[in-house]
FIKOLBA-105425 format. One record per residue (C-alpha): x, y, z; residue number from 1; residue in one letter. Coordinates in steps of 0.5 Angstrom, whole numbers. Layout:
N
+-------+-------+-------+-----+------+
|    c1 |    c2 |    c3 |  nr | rest |
+-------+-------+-------+-----+------+
|     X |     Y |     Z | NUM |    a |
...
+-------+-------+-------+-----+------+
This chain:
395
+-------+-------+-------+-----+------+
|    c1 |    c2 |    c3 |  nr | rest |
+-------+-------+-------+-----+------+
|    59 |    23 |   -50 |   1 |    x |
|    60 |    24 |   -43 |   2 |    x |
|    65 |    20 |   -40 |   3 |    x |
|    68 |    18 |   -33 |   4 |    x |
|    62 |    20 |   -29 |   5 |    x |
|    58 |    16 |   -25 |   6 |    x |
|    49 |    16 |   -26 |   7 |    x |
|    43 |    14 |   -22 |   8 |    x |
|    37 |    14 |   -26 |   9 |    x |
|    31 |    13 |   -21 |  10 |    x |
|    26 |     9 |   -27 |  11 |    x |
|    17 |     7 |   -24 |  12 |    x |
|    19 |     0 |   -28 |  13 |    x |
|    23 |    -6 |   -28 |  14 |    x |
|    29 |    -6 |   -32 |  15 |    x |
|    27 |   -13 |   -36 |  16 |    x |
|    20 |   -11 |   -40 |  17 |    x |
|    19 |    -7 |   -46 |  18 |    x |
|    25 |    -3 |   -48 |  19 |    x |
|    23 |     5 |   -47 |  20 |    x |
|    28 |    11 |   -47 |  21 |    x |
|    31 |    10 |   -41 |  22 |    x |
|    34 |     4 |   -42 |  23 |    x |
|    36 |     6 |   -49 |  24 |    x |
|    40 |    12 |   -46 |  25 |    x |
|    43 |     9 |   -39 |  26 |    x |
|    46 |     3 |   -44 |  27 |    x |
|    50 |     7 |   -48 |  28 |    x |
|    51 |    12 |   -42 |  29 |    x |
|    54 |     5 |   -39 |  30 |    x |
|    59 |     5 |   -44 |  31 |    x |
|    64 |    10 |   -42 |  32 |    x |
|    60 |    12 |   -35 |  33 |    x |
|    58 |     8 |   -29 |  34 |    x |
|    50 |     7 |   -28 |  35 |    x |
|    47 |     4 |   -22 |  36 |    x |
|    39 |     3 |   -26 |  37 |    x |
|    34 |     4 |   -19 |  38 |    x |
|    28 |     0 |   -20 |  39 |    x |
|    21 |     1 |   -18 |  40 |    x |
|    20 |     3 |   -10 |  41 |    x |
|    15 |    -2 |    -7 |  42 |    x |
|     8 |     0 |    -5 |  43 |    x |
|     4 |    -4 |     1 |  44 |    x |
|    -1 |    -5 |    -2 |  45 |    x |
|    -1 |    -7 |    -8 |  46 |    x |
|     5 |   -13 |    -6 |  47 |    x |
|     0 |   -16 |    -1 |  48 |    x |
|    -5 |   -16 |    -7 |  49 |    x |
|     2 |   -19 |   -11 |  50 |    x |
|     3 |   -24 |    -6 |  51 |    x |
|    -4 |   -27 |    -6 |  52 |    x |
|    -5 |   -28 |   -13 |  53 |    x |
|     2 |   -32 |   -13 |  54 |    x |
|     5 |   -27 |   -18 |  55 |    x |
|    10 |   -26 |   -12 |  56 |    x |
|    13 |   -32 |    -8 |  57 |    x |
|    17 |   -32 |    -1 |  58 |    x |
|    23 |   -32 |    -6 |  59 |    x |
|    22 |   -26 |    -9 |  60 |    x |
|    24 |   -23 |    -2 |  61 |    x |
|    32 |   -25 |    -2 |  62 |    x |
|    33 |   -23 |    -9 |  63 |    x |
|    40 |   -19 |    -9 |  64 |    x |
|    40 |   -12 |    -9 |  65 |    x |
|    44 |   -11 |   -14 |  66 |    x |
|    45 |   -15 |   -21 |  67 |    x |
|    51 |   -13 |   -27 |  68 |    x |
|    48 |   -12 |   -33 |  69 |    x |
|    54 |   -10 |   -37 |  70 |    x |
|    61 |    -7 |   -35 |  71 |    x |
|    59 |     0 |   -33 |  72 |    x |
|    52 |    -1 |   -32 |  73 |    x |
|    48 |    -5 |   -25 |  74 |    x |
|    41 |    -6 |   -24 |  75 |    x |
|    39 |    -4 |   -16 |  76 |    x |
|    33 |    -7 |   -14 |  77 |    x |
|    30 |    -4 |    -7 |  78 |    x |
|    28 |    -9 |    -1 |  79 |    x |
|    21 |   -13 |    -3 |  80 |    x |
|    21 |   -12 |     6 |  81 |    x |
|    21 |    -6 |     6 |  82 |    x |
|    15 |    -2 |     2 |  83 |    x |
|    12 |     4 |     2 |  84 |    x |
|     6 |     5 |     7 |  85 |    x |
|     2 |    11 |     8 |  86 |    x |
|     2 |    11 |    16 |  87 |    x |
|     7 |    13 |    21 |  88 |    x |
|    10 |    10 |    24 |  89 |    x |
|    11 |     4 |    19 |  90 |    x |
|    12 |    10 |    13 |  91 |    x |
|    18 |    13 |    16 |  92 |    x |
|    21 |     6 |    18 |  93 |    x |
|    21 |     3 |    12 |  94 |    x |
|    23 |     9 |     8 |  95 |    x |
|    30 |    10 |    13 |  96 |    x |
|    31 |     2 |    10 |  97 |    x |
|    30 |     4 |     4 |  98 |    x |
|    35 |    10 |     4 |  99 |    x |
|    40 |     6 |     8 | 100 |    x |
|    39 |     1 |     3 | 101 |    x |
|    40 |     5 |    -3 | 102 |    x |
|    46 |     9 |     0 | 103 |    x |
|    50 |     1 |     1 | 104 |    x |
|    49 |     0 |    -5 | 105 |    x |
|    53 |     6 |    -7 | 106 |    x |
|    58 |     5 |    -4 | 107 |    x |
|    59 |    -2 |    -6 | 108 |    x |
|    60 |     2 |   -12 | 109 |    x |
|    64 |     7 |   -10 | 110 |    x |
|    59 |    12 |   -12 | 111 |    x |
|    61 |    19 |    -9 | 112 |    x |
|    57 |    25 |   -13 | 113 |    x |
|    53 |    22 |   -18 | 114 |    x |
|    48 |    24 |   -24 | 115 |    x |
|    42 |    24 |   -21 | 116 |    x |
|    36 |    23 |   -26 | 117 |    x |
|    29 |    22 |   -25 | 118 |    x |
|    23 |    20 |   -28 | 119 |    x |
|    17 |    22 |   -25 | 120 |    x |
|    12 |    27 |   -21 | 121 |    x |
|    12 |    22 |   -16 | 122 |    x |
|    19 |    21 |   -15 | 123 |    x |
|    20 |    29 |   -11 | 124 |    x |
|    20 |    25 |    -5 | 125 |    x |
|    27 |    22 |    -7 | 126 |    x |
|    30 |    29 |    -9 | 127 |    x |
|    35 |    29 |    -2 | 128 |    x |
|    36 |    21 |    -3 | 129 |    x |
|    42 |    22 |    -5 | 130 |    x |
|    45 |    29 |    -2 | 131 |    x |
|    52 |    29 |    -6 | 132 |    x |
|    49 |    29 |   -12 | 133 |    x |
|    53 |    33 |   -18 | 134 |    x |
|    46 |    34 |   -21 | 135 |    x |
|    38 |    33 |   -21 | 136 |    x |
|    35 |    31 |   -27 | 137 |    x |
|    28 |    31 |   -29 | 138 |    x |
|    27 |    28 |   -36 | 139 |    x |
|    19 |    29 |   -38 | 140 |    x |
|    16 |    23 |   -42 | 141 |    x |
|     9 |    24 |   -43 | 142 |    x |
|     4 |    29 |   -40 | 143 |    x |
|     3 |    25 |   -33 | 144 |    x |
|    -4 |    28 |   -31 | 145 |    x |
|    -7 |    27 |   -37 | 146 |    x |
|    -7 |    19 |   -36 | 147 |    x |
|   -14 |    17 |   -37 | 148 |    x |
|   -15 |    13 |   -30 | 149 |    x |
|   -13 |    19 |   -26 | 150 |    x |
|   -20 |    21 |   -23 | 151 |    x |
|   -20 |    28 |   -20 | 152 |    x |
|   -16 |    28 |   -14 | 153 |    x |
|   -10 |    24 |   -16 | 154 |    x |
|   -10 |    28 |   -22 | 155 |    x |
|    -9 |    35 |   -18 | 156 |    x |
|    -4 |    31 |   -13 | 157 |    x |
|     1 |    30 |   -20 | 158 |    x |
|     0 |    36 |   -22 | 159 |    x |
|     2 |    39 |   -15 | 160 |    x |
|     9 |    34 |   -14 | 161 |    x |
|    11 |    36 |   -22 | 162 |    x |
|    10 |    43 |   -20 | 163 |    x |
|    15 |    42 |   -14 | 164 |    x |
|    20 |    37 |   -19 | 165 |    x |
|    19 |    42 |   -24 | 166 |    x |
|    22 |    48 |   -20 | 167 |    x |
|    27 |    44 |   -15 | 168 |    x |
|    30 |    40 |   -22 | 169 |    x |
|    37 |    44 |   -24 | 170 |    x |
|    36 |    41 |   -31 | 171 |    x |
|    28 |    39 |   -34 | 172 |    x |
|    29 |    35 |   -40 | 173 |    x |
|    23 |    33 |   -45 | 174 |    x |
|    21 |    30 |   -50 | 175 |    x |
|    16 |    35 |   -54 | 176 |    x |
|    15 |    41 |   -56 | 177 |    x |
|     8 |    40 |   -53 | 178 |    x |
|    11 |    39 |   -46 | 179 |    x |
|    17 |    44 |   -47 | 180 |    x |
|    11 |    50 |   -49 | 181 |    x |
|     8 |    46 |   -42 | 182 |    x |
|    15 |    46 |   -37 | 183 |    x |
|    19 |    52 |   -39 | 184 |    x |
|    15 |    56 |   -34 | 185 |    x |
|    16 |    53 |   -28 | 186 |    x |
|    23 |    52 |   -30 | 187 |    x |
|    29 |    56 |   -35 | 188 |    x |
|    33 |    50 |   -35 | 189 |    x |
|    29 |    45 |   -39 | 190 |    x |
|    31 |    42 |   -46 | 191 |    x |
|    28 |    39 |   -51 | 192 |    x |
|    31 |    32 |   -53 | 193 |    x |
|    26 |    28 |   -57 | 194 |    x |
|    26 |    20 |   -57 | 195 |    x |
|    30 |    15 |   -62 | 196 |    x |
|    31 |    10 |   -64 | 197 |    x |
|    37 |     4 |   -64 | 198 |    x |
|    39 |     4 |   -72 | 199 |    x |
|    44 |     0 |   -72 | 200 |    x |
|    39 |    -6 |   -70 | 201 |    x |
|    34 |    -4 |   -75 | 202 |    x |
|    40 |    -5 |   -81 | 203 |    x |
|    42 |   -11 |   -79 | 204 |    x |
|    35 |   -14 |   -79 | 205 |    x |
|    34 |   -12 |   -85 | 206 |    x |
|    40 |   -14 |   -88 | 207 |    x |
|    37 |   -22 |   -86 | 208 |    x |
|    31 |   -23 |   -91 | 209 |    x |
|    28 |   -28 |   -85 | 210 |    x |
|    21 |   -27 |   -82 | 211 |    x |
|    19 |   -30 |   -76 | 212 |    x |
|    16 |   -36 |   -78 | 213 |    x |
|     9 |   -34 |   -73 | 214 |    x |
|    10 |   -27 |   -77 | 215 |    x |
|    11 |   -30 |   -84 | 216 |    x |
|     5 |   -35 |   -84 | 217 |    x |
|     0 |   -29 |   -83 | 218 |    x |
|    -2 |   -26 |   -89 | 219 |    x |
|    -1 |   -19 |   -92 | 220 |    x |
|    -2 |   -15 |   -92 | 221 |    x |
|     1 |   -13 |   -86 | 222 |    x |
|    -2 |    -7 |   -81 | 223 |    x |
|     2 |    -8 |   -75 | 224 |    x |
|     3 |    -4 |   -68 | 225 |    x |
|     8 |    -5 |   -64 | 226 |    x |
|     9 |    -2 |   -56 | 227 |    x |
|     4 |    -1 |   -51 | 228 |    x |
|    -3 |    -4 |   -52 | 229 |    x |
|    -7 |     0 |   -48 | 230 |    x |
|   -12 |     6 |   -47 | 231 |    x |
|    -9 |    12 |   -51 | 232 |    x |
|   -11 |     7 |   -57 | 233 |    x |
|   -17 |     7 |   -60 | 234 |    x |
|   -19 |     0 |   -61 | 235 |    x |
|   -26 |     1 |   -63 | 236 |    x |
|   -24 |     5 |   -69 | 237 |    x |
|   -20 |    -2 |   -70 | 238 |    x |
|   -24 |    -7 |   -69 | 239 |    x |
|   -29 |    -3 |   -74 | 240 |    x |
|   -22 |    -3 |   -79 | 241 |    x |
|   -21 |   -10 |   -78 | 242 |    x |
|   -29 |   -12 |   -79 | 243 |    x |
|   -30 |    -8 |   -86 | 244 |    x |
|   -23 |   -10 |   -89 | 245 |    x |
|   -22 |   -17 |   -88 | 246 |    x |
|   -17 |   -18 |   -93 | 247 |    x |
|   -12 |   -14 |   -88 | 248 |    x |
|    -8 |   -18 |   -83 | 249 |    x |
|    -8 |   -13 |   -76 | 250 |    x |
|    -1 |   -15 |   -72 | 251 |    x |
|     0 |   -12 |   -65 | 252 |    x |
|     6 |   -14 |   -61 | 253 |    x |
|     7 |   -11 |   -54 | 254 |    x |
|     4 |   -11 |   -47 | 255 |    x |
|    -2 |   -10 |   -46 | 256 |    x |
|    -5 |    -7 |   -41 | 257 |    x |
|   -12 |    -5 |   -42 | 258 |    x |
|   -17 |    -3 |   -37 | 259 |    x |
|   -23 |     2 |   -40 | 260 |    x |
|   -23 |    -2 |   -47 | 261 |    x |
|   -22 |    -9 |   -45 | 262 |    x |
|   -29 |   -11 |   -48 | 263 |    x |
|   -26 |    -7 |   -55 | 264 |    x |
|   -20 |   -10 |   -54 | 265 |    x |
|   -22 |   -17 |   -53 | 266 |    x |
|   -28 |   -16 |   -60 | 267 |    x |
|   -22 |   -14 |   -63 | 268 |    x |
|   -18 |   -21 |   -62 | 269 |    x |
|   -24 |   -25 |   -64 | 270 |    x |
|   -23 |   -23 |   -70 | 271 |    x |
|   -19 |   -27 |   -76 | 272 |    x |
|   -16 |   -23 |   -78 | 273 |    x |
|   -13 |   -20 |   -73 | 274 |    x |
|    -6 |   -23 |   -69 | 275 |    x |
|    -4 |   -22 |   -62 | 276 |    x |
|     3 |   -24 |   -62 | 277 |    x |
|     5 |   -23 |   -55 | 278 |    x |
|    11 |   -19 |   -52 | 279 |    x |
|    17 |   -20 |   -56 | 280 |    x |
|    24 |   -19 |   -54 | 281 |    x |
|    27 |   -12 |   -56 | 282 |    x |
|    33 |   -15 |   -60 | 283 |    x |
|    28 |   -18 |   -64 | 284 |    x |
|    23 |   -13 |   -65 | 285 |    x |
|    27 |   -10 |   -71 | 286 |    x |
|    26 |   -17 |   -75 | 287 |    x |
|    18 |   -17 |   -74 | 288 |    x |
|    17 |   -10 |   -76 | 289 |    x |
|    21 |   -11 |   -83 | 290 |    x |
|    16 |   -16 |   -84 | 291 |    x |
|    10 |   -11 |   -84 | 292 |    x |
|     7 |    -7 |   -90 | 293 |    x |
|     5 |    -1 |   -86 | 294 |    x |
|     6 |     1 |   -79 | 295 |    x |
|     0 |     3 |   -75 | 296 |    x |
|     0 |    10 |   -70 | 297 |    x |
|    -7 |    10 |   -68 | 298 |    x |
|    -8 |    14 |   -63 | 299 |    x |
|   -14 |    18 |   -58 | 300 |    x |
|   -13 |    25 |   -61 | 301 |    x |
|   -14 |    27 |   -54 | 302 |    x |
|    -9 |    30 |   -49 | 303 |    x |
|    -4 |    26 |   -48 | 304 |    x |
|    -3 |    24 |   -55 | 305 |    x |
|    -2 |    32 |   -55 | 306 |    x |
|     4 |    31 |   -51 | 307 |    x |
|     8 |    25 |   -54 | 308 |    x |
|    14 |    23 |   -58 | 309 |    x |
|    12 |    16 |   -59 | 310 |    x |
|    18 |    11 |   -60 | 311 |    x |
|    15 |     7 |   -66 | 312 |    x |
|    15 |    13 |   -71 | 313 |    x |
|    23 |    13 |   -70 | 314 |    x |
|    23 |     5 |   -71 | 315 |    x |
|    16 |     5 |   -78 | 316 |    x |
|    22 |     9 |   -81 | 317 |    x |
|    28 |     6 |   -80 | 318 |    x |
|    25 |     0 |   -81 | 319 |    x |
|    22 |     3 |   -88 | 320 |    x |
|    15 |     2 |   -87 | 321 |    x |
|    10 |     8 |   -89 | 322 |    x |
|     5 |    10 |   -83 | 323 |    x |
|    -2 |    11 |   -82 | 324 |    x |
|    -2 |    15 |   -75 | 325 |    x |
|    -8 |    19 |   -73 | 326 |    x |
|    -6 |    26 |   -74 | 327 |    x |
|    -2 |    28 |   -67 | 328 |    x |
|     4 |    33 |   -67 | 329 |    x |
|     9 |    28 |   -67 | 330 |    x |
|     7 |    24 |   -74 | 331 |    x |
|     6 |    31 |   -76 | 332 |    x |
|    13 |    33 |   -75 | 333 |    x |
|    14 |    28 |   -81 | 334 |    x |
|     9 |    29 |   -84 | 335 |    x |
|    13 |    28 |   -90 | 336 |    x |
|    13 |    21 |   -89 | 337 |    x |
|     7 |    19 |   -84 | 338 |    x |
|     0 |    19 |   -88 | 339 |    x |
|    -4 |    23 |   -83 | 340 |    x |
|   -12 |    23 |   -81 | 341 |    x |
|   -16 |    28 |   -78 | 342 |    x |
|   -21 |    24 |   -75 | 343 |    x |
|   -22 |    17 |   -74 | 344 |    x |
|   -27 |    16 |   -80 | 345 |    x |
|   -21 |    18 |   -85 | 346 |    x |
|   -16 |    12 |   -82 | 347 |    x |
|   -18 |     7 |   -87 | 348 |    x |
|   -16 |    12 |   -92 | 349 |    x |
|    -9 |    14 |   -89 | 350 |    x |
|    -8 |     6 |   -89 | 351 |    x |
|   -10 |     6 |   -96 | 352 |    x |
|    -5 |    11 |   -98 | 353 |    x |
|     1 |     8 |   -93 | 354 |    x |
|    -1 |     1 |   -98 | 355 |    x |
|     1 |     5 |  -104 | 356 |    x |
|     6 |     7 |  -102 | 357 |    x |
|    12 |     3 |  -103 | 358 |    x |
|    17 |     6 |  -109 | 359 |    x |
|    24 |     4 |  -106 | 360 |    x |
|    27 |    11 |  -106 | 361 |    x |
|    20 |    13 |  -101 | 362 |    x |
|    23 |     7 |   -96 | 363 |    x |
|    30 |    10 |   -97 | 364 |    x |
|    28 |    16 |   -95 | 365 |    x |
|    24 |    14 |   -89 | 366 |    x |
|    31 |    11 |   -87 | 367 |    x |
|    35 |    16 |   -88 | 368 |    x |
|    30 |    20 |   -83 | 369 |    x |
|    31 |    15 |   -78 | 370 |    x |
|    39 |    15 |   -79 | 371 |    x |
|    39 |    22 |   -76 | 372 |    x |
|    34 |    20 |   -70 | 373 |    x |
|    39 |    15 |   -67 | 374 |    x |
|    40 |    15 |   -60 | 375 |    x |
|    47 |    16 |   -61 | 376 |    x |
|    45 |    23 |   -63 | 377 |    x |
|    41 |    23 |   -57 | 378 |    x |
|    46 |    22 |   -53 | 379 |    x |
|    51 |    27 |   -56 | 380 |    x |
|    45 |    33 |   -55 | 381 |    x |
|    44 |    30 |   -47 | 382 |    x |
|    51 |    30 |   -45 | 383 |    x |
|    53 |    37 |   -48 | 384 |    x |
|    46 |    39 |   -44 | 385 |    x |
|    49 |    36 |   -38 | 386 |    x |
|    57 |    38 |   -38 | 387 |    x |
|    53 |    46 |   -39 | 388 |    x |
|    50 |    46 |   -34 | 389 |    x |
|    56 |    43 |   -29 | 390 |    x |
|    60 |    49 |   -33 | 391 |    x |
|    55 |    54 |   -30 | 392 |    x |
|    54 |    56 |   -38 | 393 |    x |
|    49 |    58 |   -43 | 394 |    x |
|    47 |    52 |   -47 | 395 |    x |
+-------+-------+-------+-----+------+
C-alpha cells in the first residue's frame, strides 16, 4: 500500500450516511497516509429550501471546518455561508471563499502536493482547486447520464463535463467492464478496480449467532435488500412477489430515496410481509445480513444497471447467502454463485432456487469468493496504479 502521501478526496456526499467505496478506501488509505475527505459543495438554492423546511438550523452555519476521524484521516466540510450560485457576481465571490477556505485548511494540515481524487462530472470545475497536486484522479462509479431523473439537457450537461474530466484526468479509475468499454476512449490511462467488501466484519459477525432482535422476530424465510433504495429497483416486480408469496418475509435496509416509484414503493410497505427496518449502522450491517435466507439484487435491467459494480454482491457472498439479482454483468460475473433471471417475470423462480440452495459447502464457496474481493485487495491494485503513474511507467 501506499504510504506516507498525503490524499484529498473530493466526495458529492457527507462522510456519515450509507458506507460506499469512498469511505472504505480513504479509511484504509488513512492507516499509512494522511486523508483530508471533502464534503459535498453547498448549492444556494437547495440550502435556503433546507433551512425553510427546518433541516438546517443557524447552528449549522459555524460547524468546524474540519473534524478528525482517525489518526491520519479528516473530514473538511465547506463554509454553509458561502454556496454555490449561478450568478456573477455572488458566483465568483463565494467560489474565491471556498477556494481560500480549502486552501486553509490544507495548510492547517500541512498538505503541500496531495493525491487528488474526484468523484464526479460536476466536479471539473475543481481540477485547478489545488494547483500543486501530485496527481488527479478521477474514480467512475456509475454511468452518471444514465440517472433516471436527468431530463435532456442535464443529461447532455454531464456528458459534456465528464468528457472534459475525462481527458483532463492523469489517472481514470472505474469500476466495470461496461464503464471501462465506456471511458477508455476519452483516456488511456483508465484502470479497472471493481468494488469490495470489508471481510473481516463479516467473519466476525458470523462468528457471533445473535440476530438483531427487530430482525429476529420477522419470520423466515428472509429476502433481504440492503443499500440504496430507490429508482434502479423495480419495486413493482416486488410488490407483485411479495402479493403471491405471502410466506416470504421481504426485508430492506438502507435509505431510501425514491421519486418516480413512491406509490410502488409506499404499496409495497402496505404489505405484511414486507419490513422496512431503516438505515442501519455500517458496522452493524454484517450482523443483519447473516440473518437473511437469500440476499436480493432486483435491478431495472436498464443502462444503468449495465454499468454497475454493486457493493452488496461483494457483502450476500461474504456473508454466505445465495442471491437472486436480476441478470445484469456484474451478477453475471459470479454466475456461479448468484441465481440469474432474465426478465422479471422469472424472479420468483431465482429466489426459489437461491432458497434451495443451502448445502454448507456452496455457502463456503460464496465466501471464499468473497475473501478474494476484499477492499484491502482494492487498496493493494489502486496503489500499484498510482506509484506507475508518479514513476512515469507502464502499469
Amino acid at each position: 500500500m501506499l504510504e506516507g502521501y498525503d490524499f484529498v478526496y473530493f466526495s458529492p456526499g457527507p462522510w456519515e450516511g450509507l458506507r460506499r467505496n469512498r469511505h472504505q478506501l480513504m479509511s484504509i488509505f488513512a492507516c499509512q497516509n494522511k486523508v483530508i475527505f471533502v464534503e459535498r459543495r453547498w448549492h444556494l438554492r437547495p440550502t435556503l429550501a433546507a433551512f425553510r423546511r427546518g433541516e438546517l438550523t443557524v447552528s449549522d452555519l459555524h460547524r468546524p471546518a474540519l473534524r478528525q476521524i482517525s489518526n491520519g484521516l479528516f473530514v473538511y466540510h465547506y463554509p454553509m455561508w458561502a454556496p454555490i450560485s449561478g450568478r456573477f457576481p455572488l458566483s465568483h465571490l463565494t467560489k474565491a471563499i471556498r477556494r481560500a477556505a480549502i486552501r486553509r485548511a490544507l495548510r492547517r494540515l500541512c498538505i503541500t502536493q496531495p493525491i487528488v481524487w474526484f468523484s464526479q462530472p460536476d466536479m471539473v470545475d475543481l481540477i485547478d482547486e489545488i494547483p500543486s497536486a501530485r496527481l488527479c484522479i478521477y474514480h467512475v462509479v456509475d454511468e452518471y447520464s444514465a440517472y433516471s431523473d436527468h431530463t435532456t439537457d442535464s443529461r447532455r450537461r454531464v456528458e459534456e463535463a465528464e468528457k472534459k474530466m475525462l481527458r483532463l484526468a492523469d489517472v481514470v479509475i472505474v469500476v466495470s467492464e461496461k464503464l471501462y468499454e465506456a471511458k477508455r476512449r476519452y483516456n488511456p490511462r483508465t484502470y479497472l478496480i471493481q468494488n469490495g467488501v470489508d471481510y473481516p466484519a463479516y467473519t466476525a459477525a458470523l462468528a457471533n449467532p445473535q440476530v438483531p432482535p427487530e430482525l429476529e422476530a420477522i419470520p423466515r424465510p428472509r429476502l433481504g435488500y440492503s443499500g440504496l433504495i430507490g429508482d434502479k429497483l423495480d419495486l413493482d416486480m416486488l410488490k407483485d412477489l411479495a402479493l403471491v408469496n405471502p410466506q416470504w418475509s421481504f426485508v430492506f435496509i438502507g435509505q431510501v430515496r425514491v421519486v418516480r416509484q413512491a406509490d410502488h414503493w409506499q404499496a409495497l410497505l402496505s404489505l405484511p410481509n414486507v419490513h422496512y427496518l431503516g438505515l442501519v449502522n455500517a458496522m452493524r450491517v454484517p450482523h443483519y445480513l447473516k440473518g437473511l435466507d437469500v440476499g436480493l439484487m432486483p435491478y431495472i435491467q436498464d443502462r444503468h444497471a449495465e454499468h454497475i459494480s454493486p457493493l452488496k454482491l461483494y457483502d450476500y457472498l461474504a456473508a454466505g447467502l445465495p442471491v437472486a439479482s436480476m441478470n445484469i454483468p456484474a451478477a453475471r460475473e459470479f454466475s456461479q454463485f448468484v441465481h440469474l433471471a432474465d426478465r422479471p417475470v422469472d424472479f420468483a423462480r431465482v429466489v426459489e432456487n437461491a432458497l434451495n440452495d443451502v448445502a454448507p459447502e456452496r455457502r463456503q464457496a460464496r465466501m471464499n469468493i468473497a475473501a478474494q474481493h476484499t477492499w484491502e485487495v482494492r487498496v493493494e491494485q489502486l496503489s500499484s496504479v498510482i506509484q506507475a503513474q508518479m514513476a512515469g511507467v507502464p502499469v
